[in-house]
N, C-alpha and C positions, 0 to 999 in steps of 0.2 A: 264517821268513816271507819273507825277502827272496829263499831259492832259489827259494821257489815262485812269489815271482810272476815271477822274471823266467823260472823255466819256463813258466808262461802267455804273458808278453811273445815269449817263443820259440816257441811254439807259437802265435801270430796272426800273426808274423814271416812261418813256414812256409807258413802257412796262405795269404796273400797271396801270397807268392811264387809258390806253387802255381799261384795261378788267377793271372795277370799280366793279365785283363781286367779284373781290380779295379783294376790302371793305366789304364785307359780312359779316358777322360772326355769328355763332350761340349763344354767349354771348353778343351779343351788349349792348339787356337791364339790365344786371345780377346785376349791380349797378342802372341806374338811372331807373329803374323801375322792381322791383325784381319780382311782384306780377302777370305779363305781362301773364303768361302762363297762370295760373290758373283764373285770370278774364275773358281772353278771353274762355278759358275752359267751363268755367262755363254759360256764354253768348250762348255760341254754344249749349251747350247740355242742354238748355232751351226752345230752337228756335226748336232745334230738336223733343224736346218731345211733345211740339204743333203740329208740321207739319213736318213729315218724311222727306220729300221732300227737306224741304229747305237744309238740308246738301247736295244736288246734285246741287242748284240754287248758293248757296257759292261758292260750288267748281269749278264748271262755270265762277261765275264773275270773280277769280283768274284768268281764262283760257282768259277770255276774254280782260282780262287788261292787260295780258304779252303780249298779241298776236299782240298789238295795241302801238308801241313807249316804248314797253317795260313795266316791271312790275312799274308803278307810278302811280298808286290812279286813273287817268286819268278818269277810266269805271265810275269814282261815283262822277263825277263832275256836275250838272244841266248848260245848256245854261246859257250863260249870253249875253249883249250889244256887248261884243266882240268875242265869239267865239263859235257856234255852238256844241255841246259837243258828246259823242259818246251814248250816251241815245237812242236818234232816230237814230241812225242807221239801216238799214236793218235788219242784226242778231240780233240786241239788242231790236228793239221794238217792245210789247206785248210779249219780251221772256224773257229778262233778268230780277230778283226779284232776292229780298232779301235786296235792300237798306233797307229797315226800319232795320233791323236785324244787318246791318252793324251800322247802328245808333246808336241803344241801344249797341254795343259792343266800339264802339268811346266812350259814356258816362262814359260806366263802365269805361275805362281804364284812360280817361281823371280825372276822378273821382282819381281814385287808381295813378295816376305821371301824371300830368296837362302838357301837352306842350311837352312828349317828345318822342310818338310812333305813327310814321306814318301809314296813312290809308292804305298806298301802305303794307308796312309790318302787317298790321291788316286783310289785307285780306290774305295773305301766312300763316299765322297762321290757321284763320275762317279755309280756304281750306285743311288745315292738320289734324285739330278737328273733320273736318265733316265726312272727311275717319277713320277716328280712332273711331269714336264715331258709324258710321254703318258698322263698325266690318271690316274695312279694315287694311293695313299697319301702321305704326307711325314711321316718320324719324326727323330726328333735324332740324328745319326750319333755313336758312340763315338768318340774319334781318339787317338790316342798310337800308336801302332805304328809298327814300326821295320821298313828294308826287310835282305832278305836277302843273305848273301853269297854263295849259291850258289843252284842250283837242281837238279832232278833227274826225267828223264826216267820212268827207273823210277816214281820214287814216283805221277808222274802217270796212266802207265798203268794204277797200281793203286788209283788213288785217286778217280777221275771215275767216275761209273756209267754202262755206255753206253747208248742207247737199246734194246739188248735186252735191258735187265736186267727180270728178273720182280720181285712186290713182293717177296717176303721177301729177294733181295738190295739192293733199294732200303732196304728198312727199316731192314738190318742196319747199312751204308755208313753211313747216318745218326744212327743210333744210336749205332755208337763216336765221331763225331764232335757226341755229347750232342743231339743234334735228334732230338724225337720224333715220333711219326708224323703227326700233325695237324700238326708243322712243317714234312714230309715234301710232305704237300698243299698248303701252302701253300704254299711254296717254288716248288712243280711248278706252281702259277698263276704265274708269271714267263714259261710259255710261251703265256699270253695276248698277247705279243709275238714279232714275229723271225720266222724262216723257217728249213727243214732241208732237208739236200740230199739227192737219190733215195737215194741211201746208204742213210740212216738208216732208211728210212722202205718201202723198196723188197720187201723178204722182209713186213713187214705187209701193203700194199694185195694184195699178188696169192696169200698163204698163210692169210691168217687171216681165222677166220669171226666174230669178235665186233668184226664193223666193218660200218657203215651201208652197204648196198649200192653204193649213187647216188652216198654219197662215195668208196667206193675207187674207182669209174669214173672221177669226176672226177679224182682223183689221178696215175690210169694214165694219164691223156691227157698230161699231160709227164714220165712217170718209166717210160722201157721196160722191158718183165722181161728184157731182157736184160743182166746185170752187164757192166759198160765201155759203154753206150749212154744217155747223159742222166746220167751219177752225178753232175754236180757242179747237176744242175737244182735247180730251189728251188722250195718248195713253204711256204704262212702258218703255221704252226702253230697257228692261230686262224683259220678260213676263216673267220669273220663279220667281226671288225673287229683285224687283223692289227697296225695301228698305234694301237690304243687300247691302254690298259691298263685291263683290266673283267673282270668276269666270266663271260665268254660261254667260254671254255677249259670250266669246267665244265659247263657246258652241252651242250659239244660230247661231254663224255665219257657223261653220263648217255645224250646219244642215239646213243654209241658210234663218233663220231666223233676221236676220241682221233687224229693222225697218228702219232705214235710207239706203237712197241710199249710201252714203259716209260710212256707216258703212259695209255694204255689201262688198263695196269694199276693205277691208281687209284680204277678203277672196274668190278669182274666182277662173276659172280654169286656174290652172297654173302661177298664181297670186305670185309677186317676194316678196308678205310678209305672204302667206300664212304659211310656217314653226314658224312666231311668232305668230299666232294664235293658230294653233293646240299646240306649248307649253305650251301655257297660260292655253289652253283651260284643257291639263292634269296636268299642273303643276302649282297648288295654290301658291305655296311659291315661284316657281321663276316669276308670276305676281307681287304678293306683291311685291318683292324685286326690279323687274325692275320699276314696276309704281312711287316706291317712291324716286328711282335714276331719273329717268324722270323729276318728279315734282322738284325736286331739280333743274335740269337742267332749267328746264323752268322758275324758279326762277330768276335762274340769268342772263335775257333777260332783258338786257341795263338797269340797275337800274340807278337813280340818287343820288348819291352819296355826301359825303363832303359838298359844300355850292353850289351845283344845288339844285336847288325846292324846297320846305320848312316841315315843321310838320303842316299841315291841324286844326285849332280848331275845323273847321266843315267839316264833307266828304264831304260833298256836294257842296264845294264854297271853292275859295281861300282863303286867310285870306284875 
């Protein structure tokens, strides 16, 4: 009797260990650093009032850092002698910002409990502020995560989906990282915010016919079809209301105004996620509700946990 149960005790042991988002917790810091919400709060919707925008570059880096080895600080580590970092990555360079923003919120909190809130967790927070702050969702963020000791160039290239990805490689991406395809649509409403550079967006408005005529015009007027003339231009990814967080993205798709290729493809003919578009598209409260179930989800992608990786003094460098 007594092997067996402690092979059950062994087998719940594994079990947890497995999933290390079962360390999660929404109180983690409620004791060693109580003030955790409202400093970062207060961080974000300073940054905010600067420059609209950055609440969509936060909420990205979160995306970009789960996407990549999981959610561990990894995105805001600089090169070093030993290990190439995800900075330069394809997706990430000349797109990804907001480190300084992330800095000044490490200060404040390192300021308010010195040593005990990781970067990895500082940005699931940033990311939850910046939707609550341009008028989106508000859910309880998980926190215990630990930051990483390295980071890696490779894994990012292979691990971000670019804007020409078709669905079934968006599905797929998502999938191994446990997000289902309604999380997939939800998620892709985060580009209810922000802005994308001719790059991205340049081989759609002037090759592809399942796009509103009158908006790739408008498009083409600051993105040339010549590659090297305007690539780093910016364009809403939300032409209606660029700096709300709402549901007009969907909207934008059903009338095939999608800016991104990959964003379009959320919504074709006959397209197996077009039913969570046209939801979202009429129903505000059940985006909100699913975007902020999502982000949850996408949280708890392979965090480190217990005495893996450490508490970062600086985001940007190991200790």
């Amino acid at each position: 009797m007594g092997l067996f149960k402690n092979a059950i005790c062994l087998a719940i042991l594994v079990l947890l260990v497995g999933n290390s988002s079962a360390q999660l917790s929404t109180n983690f810091y409620s004791k060693s650093c109580p003030k955790l919400f409202s400093t970062v709060k207060s961080a974000v919707n300073s940054a905010i009032s600067k420059e609209a925008r950055m609440g969509a570059s936060l909420l990205r880096l979160f995306f970009h850092d789960c996407f990549v080895n999981g959610c561990d600080g990894s995105v805001l580590l600089d090169d070093t002698s030993s290990f190439t970092g995800e900075k330069t990555a394809i997706p990430n360079r000349n797109s990804v910002r907001g480190f300084d923003v992330v800095d000044n919120i490490k200060s404040a909190v390192e300021n308010a409990c010195p040593g005990v809130v990781s970067c990895a967790d500082i940005l699931a927070i940033a990311a939850r502020d910046s939707v609550d702050t341009l008028g989106g969702p508000n859910w309880n963020v998980k926190l215990g995560r630990r930051d990483a000791r390295t980071a890696s160039r490779a894994a990012a290239n292979n691990g971000i989906p670019p804007p020409t990805s078709n669905l079934n490689a968006l599905t797929s991406r998502f999938s191994a990282l446990g997000l289902s395809a309604k999380d997939l649509v939800a998620l892709a409403g985060s580009h209810t915010i922000g802005q994308a550079r001719c790059t991205s967006f340049r081989a759609r408005i002037y090759n592809e016919t399942n796009l509103d005529a009158s908006f790739a015009r408008t498009r083409q007027g600051n993105c040339p079809r010549a590659s090297g003339s305007g690539d780093n231009n910016l364009a809403p990814l939300d032409l209606q209301t660029p700096t709300n967080f709402d549901n007009n993205y969907f909207k934008n798709l059903v009338n095939q105004r999608g800016l991104l290729h990959s964003d379009q493809q959320l919504f074709l003919s006959g397209g197996s996620t077009n039913s969570f578009v046209s939801t979202y598209a009429n129903n505000p409260n059940t985006f909100n509700s699913d975007f902020a179930s999502a982000m949850i989800k996408m949280g708890d992608i392979s965090p480190l946990t217990g005495s893996k990786g450490e508490i970062r003094k600086n985001c940007r460098r190991i200790n």
